[in-house]
Every structure is written in structure tokens, then in C-alpha cells.
C-alpha positions as semicolon CSV with decimal commas, in nm:
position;residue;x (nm);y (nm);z (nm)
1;X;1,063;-1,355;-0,788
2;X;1,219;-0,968;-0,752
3;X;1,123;-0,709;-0,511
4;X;1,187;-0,369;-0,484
5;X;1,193;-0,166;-0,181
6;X;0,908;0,108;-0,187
7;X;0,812;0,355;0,056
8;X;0,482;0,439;0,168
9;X;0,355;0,776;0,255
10;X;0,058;0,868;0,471
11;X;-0,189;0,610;0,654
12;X;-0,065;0,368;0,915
13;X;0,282;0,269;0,705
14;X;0,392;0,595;0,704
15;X;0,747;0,632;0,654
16;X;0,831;0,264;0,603
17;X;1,032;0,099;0,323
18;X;0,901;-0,274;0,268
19;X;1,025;-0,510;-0,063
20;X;0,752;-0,511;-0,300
21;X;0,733;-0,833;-0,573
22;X;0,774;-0,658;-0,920
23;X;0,605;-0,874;-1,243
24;X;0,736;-0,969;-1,569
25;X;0,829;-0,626;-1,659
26;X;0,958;-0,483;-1,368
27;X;0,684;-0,297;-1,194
28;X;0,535;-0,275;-0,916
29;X;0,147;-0,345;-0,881
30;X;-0,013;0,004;-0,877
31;X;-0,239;-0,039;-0,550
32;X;-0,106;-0,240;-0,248
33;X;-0,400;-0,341;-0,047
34;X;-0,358;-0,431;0,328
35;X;-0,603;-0,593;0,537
36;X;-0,609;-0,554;0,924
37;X;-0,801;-0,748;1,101
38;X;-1,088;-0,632;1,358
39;X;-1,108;-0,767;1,697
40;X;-1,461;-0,771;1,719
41;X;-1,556;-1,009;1,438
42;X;-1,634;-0,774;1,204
43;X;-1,440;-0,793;0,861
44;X;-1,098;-0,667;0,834
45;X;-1,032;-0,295;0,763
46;X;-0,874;-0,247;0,429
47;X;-0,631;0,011;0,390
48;X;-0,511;0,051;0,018
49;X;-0,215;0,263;-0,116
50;X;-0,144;0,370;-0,501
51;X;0,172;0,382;-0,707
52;X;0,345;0,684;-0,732
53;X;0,708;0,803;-0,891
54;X;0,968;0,826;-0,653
55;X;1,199;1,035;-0,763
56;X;1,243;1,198;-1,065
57;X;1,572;1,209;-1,234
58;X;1,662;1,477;-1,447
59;X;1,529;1,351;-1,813
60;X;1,156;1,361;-1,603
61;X;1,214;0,989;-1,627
62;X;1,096;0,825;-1,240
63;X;1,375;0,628;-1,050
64;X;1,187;0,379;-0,859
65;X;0,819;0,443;-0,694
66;X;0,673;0,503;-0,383
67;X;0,244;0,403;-0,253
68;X;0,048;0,691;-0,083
69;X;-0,229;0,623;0,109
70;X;-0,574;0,708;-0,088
71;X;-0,845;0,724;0,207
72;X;-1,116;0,670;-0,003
73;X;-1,055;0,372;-0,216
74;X;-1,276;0,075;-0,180
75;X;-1,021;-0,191;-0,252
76;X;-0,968;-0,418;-0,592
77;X;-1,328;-0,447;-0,752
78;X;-1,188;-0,454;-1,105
79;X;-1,292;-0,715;-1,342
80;X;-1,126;-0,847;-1,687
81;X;-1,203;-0,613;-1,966
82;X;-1,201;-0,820;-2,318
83;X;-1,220;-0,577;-2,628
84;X;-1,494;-0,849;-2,756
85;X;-1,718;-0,793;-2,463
86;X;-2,066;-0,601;-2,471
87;X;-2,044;-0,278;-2,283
């Protein structure tokens, strides 16, 4: 598979550049979740970060993407959503 080197901004990567797998169409996922685990038995901490643009080239087209750290999110609790499927 491909990876792409992203940087992440805010939380505890700050400042670091780590490859990223990209999927079929050459994106990166748009939340990176990281788990850290607790030393007192209690479930790991779950930090999460969301895609961003990187930079912005001069057609306001992005050039690669960067994750920033978003505090408050609770992690991946999204389901399948089939256009066939009762709301």
C-alpha cells in the first residue's frame, strides 16, 4: 500500500510528520485515531485528529493534508448508511 507523510498539529503529536496509508483514491482517512494505553487498567485514552489541507497552492487547490487535534471527539462511532435503510 502508499503512504503519505502528514503532519499533525496540536495534542501530544504536535509537530511530527508520520507516513499515513492513503486508499484507492489517494486520500488519506479523515480522522486518525490513537489509542494510549493507561497504566492503571482503565481503558486506553483515545486521542483523535481530523484531516485538514496542507497547503494551498495558488488555484485554492490543497497540496497534501495535515490532522489537527479535535479535543472533543469521541472516536469512530459511525455506522454504514444504506440509501434503502429506514431513518
Amino acid at each position: 500500500m502508499r503512504s503519505e507523510n502528514a503532519l499533525f498539529v496540536g495534542g501530544p503529536l504536535d509537530g511530527r510528520v508520520l507516513p499515513v496509508l492513503v486508499g484507492m483514491t489517494g486520500q488519506p482517512p479523515k480522522t486518525y485515531e490513537i489509542p494510549v494505553p493507561n497504566d492503571d487498567g482503565r481503558p486506553p485514552t483515545l486521542h483523535v485528529y481530523r484531516r485538514a489541507p496542507g497547503r494551498v497552492g495558488r488555484l485554492g487547490l490543497p497540496s497534501g493534508w495535515k490532522y489537527e487535534y479535535d479535543p472533543e471527539a469521541k472516536g469512530s462511532t459511525r455506522s454504514l448508511k444504506w440509501p434503502w435503510s429506514k431513518r
